[in-house]
Every structure is written in structure tokens, then in C-alpha cells.
Steps between C-alpha positions, in 0.01 A plus 500: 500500500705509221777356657339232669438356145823540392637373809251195434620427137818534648470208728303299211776529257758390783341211593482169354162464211291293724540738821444783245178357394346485882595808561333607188174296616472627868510854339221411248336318801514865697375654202195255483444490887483889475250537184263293667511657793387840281246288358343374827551861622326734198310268284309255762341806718342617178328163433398450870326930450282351188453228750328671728137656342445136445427495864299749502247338266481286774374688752249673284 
């Protein structure tokens, strides 16, 4: 993993500023695209379980 960022900075340094800076922003992009993807995964089931004995007042 290591070397993949190196490798990355690398390619940023070598390149002109404005290619530099996109590759910078589709790896921040990545980064977002993943934490929400934890966010829909771990946080959003918990709201739909405190959802749920709503229902059941409901029924009753």
C-alpha cells in the first residue's frame, strides 16, 4: 500500500500542476465515494432498528 502512494506522488510531482490537481481530486473523490458508502452501510441500519418498534405501536 505503501508504495502505491508513493508511486502516486510520484506521478503527481511528474506531471504538469493542473493534471496533478485531478489526480489529487479523483483520489479525494474515492475517498468520499468510499466513506459514504460506510455510512450508508453501519450508520443507516441502526436508524431503520429504532425505526422499527414504531410499527409495532401500530399494531397494538
Amino acid at each position: 500500500m505503501e508504495w502505491l502512494i508513493g508511486s502516486l506522488l510520484t506521478l503527481i510531482a511528474a506531471t504538469s500542476t493542473l493534471a496533478g490537481l485531478a489526480i489529487t481530486a479523483v483520489i479525494f473523490l474515492v475517498l468520499a465515494q468510499a466513506s459514504i458508502l460506510l455510512y450508508r452501510t453501519f450508520i443507516k441500519p441502526r436508524q431503520w432498528a429504532l425505526a422499527q418498534p414504531r410499527e409495532g405501536r401500530r399494531q397494538s
